[in-house]
ZAMARGU-4260 file (C-alpha; in steps of 0.2 Angstrom, whole numbers, plus 5000, padded with zeros to 4 digits):
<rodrens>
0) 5124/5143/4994 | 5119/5155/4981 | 5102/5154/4970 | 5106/5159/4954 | 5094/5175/4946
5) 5082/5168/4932 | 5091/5165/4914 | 5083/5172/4899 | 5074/5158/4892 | 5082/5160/4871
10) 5100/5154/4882 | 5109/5139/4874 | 5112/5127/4886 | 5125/5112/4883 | 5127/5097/4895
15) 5144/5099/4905 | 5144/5083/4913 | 5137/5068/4918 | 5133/5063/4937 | 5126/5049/4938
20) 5113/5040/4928 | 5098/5051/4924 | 5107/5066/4934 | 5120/5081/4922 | 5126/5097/4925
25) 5122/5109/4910 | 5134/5126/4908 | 5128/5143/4896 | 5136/5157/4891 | 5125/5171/4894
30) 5131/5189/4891 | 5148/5183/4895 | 5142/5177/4912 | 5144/5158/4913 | 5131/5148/4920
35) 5130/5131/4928 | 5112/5121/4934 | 5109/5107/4938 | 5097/5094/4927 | 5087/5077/4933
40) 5078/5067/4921 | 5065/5059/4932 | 5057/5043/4927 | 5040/5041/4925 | 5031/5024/4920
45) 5018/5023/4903 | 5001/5018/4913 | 4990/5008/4900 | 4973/5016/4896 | 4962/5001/4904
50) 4973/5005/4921 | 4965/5022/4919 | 4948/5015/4918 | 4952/5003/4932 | 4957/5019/4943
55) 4942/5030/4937 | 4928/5014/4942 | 4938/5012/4959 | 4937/5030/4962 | 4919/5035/4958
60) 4913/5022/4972 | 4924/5032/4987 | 4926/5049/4983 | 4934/5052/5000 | 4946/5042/5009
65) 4938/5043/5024 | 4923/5033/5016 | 4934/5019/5015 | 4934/5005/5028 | 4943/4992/5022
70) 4963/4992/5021 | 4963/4985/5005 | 4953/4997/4998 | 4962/5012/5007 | 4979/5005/4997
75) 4972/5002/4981 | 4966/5024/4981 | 4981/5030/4987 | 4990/5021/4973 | 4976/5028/4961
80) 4979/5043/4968 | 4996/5045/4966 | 4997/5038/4951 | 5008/5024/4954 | 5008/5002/4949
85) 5010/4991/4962 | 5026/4988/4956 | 5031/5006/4961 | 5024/5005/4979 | 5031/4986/4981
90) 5050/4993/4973 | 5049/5009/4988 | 5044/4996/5003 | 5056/4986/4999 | 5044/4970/4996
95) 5040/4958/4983 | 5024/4965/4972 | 5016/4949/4973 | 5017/4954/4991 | 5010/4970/4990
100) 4997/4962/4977 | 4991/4952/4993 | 4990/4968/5004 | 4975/4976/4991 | 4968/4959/4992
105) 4952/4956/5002 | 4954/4947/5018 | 4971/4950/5021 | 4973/4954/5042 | 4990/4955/5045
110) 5001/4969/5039 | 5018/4969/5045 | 5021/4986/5054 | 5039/4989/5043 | 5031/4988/5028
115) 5016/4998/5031 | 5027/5013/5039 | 5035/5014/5021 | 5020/5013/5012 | 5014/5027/5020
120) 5027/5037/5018 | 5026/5036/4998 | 5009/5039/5001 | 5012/5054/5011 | 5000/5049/5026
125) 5003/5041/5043 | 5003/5023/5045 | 4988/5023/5056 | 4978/5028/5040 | 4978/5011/5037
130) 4966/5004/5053 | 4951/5003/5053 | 4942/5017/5060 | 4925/5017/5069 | 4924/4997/5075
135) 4915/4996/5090 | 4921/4993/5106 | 4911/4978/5114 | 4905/4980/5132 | 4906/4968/5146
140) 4890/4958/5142 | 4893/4957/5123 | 4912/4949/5128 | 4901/4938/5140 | 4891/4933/5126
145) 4906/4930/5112 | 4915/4920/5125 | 4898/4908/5127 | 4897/4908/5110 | 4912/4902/5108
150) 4912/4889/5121 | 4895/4881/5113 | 4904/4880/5094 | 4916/4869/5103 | 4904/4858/5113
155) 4893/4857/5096 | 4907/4852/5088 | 4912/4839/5098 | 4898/4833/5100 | 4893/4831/5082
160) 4911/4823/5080 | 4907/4810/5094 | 4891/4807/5086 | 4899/4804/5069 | 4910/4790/5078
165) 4925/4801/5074 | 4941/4796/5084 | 4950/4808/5095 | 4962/4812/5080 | 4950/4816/5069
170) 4942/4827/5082 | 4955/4836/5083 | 4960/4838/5064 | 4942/4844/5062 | 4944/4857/5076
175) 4960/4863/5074 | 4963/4860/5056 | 4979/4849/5060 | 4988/4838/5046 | 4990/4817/5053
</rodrens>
């Protein structure tokens, strides 16, 4: 495949053809030399001015991604970043935006692996950009600890159940947070 040399920029260009939508074939007649390139309109979305502002406030508290803990946050300044709605990151994942609307939300924990590897791609950074970084590791004796801890909530509970003459069933809905 050939590169064409650089036409004069005073050359008349007409469109040739249509190839699909968005996407033409121009033609010139330069010198007696006829030219033919290639033309894509891309489409770019009108962001309001107050989405602006949201972006700028967002931004000005992490100036670096690597300040960012949450995966939330990460999201919602690589979006900034790049410019993009929710809608456009939600459309390229392939995913609902109310979903994606839910994955810059606070307290979300589970983000399902395929949609997180697309998301990255538009964001141009690997998926693991997305965990958390620096959590500490717990050692033996804090595990001990969490597992005792854990084991007292229970009996507490319990026993405040018991002595609130609560049934087994309600023990039980209280505890595991079943429907009767």
């Amino acid at each position: 495949m050939q590169v064409a040399e650089r036409v004069p920029f005073e050359a008349k260009w007409r469109l040739l053809a249509q190839v699909e939508v968005r996407c033409y074939i121009l033609i010139s007649n330069v010198s007696g030399a006829v030219k033919v390139a290639p033309l894509q309109i891309l489409q770019f979305p009108v962001v309001l001015p107050h989405k602006f502002q949201d972006a700028e406030k967002f931004n000005l508290q992490f100036s670096d991604f690597s300040e960012i803990t949450e995966t939330a946050d990460k999201l919602r300044w690589l979006r900034y970043q790049k410019g993009l709605r929710q809608r456009d990151v939600a459309d390229y994942a392939g995913i609902d935006r109310s979903t994606y609307v839910h994955y810059e939300e606070y307290g979300k924990d589970l983000y399902p692996l395929e949609h997180m590897e697309k998301i990255a791609q538009i964001f141009e950074v690997a998926p693991t950009a997305f965990v958390i970084q620096n959590v500490p590791q717990l050692g033996l004796a804090s595990t001990v600890q969490v597992i005792v801890l854990s084991i007292l909530c229970a009996v507490l509970s319990a026993i405040f159940c018991i002595s609130m003459h609560a049934s087994g069933k309600l023990y039980k809905k209280y505890i595991y947070g079943k429907q009767l």
